[in-house]
C-alpha positions as a printed Julia matrix, in Angstrom:
148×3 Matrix{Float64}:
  -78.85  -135.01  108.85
  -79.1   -138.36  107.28
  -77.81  -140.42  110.71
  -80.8   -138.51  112.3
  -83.35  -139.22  109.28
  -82.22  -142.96  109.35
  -82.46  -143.13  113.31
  -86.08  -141.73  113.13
  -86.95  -144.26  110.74
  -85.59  -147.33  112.62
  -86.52  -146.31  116.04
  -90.03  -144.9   114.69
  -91.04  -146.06  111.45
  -89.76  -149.35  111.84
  -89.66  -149.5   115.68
  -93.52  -148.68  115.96
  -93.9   -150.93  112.98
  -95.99  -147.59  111.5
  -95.1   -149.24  107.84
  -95.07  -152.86  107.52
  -94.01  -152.21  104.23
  -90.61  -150.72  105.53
  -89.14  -153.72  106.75
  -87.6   -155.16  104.07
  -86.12  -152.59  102.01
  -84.36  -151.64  105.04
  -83.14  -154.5   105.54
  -82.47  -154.88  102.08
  -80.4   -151.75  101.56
  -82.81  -150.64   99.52
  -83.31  -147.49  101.23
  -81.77  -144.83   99.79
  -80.77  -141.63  101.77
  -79.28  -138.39  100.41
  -78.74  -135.04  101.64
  -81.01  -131.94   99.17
  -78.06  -129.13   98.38
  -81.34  -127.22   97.2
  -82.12  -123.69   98.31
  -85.27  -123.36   96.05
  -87.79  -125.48   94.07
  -86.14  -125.58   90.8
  -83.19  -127.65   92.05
  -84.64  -129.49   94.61
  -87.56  -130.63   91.7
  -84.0   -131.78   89.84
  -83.1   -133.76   92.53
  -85.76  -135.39   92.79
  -85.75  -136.56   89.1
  -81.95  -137.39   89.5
  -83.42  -139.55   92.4
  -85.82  -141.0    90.42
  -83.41  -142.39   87.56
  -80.96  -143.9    90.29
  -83.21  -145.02   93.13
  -82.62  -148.49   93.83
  -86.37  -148.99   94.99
  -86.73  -145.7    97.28
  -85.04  -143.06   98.17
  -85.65  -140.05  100.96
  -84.51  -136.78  100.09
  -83.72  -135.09  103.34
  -83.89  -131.42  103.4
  -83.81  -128.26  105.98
  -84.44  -125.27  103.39
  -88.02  -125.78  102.96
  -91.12  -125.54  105.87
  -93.92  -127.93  105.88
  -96.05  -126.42  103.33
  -93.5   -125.46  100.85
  -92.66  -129.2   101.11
  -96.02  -130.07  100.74
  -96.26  -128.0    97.25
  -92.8   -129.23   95.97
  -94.41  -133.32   96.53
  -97.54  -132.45   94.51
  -95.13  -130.95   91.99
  -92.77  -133.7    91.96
  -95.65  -135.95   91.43
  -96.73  -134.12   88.22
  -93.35  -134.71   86.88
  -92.78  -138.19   88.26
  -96.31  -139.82   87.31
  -94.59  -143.33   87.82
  -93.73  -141.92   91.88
  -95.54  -140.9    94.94
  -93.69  -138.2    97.06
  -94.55  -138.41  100.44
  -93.93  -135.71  103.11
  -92.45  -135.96  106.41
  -91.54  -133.03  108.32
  -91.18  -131.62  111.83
  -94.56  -130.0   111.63
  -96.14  -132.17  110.05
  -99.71  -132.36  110.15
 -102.81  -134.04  109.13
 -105.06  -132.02  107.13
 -107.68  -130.27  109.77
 -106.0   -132.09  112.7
 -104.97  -130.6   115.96
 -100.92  -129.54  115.57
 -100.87  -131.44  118.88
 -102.49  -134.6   117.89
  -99.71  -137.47  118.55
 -101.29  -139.22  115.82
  -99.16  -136.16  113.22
  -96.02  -138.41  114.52
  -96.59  -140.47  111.8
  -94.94  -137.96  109.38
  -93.19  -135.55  111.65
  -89.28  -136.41  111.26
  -86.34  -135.01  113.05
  -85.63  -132.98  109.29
  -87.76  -132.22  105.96
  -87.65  -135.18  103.83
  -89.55  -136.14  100.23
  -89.77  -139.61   99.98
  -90.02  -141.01   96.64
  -91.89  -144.73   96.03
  -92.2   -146.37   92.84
  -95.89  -146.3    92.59
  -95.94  -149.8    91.41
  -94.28  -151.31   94.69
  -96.76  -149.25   96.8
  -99.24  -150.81   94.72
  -98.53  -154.5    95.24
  -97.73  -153.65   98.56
 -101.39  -152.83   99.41
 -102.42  -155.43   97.85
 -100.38  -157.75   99.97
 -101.77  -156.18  102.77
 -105.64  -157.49  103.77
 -105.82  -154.73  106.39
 -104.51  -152.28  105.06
 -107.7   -149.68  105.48
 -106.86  -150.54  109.39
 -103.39  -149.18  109.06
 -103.93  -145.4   109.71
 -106.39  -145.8   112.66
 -103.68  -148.1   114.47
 -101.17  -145.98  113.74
 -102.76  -143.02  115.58
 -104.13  -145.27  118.33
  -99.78  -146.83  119.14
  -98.89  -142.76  118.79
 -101.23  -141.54  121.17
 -101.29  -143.93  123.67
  -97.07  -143.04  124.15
């Protein structure tokens, strides 16, 4: 599960240069990957606060036991108990709130396997900063996914 995680995120996150901010902790080794032995919200919401004490930077949580929405729920909650984190969702059916399931643009988040993603909310942060064009991001981002 993780080879596959880390493959989507080299060959797509990285490859269709979807983050910018990516990059360097990859290259860095400050990407953390680890497999969820969680088969319901209570532990995986412990994992994720295990993950937040020993991230080195940030660390993707991959999981198969939950579906899109479940996933969804267990971010928002993981944010309530994280407030220093984001959790961000990717998924295999992932999709943008009232998009078309089909839109390529959903590529963006849809991963070969359920994953939380934690960020220090503080690197995001000066990260957008950093980044003039940043409001630009999302609409290329659909535009390099559709036109594949």
């Amino acid at each position: 599960m993780i080879d596959a995680c880390r493959r989507w995120v080299e060959d797509v996150v990285l490859g269709l240069d979807l983050c910018p901010f990516a990059h360097a902790p990859m290259a860095n080794g400050a990407v953390r990957f680890v497999t969820s032995r969680a088969d319901n919200a209570e532990e995986l919401l412990a994992e994720l606060i295990h993950e937040a004490e020993v991230s080195p930077s940030t660390t993707l949580v991959c999981t198969d036991a939950f579906d899109f929405e479940e996933l969804l729920d267990l971010a928002a909650l993981g944010e309530a108990l994280l407030p220093d984190w984001q959790v961000v969702v990717f998924h295999p059916d992932f999709r943008f709130a009232d998009s078309d399931p089909e839109d390529p643009a959903n590529g963006v988040n849809r991963s070969p396997h359920g994953m939380l993603h934690l960020l220090r909310r503080r690197d995001v942060a000066a990260a957008v900063a950093a980044t003039p064009d940043i409001a630009e991001l999302p609409a290329r981002n659909a535009e390099t996914l559709r036109s594949r």
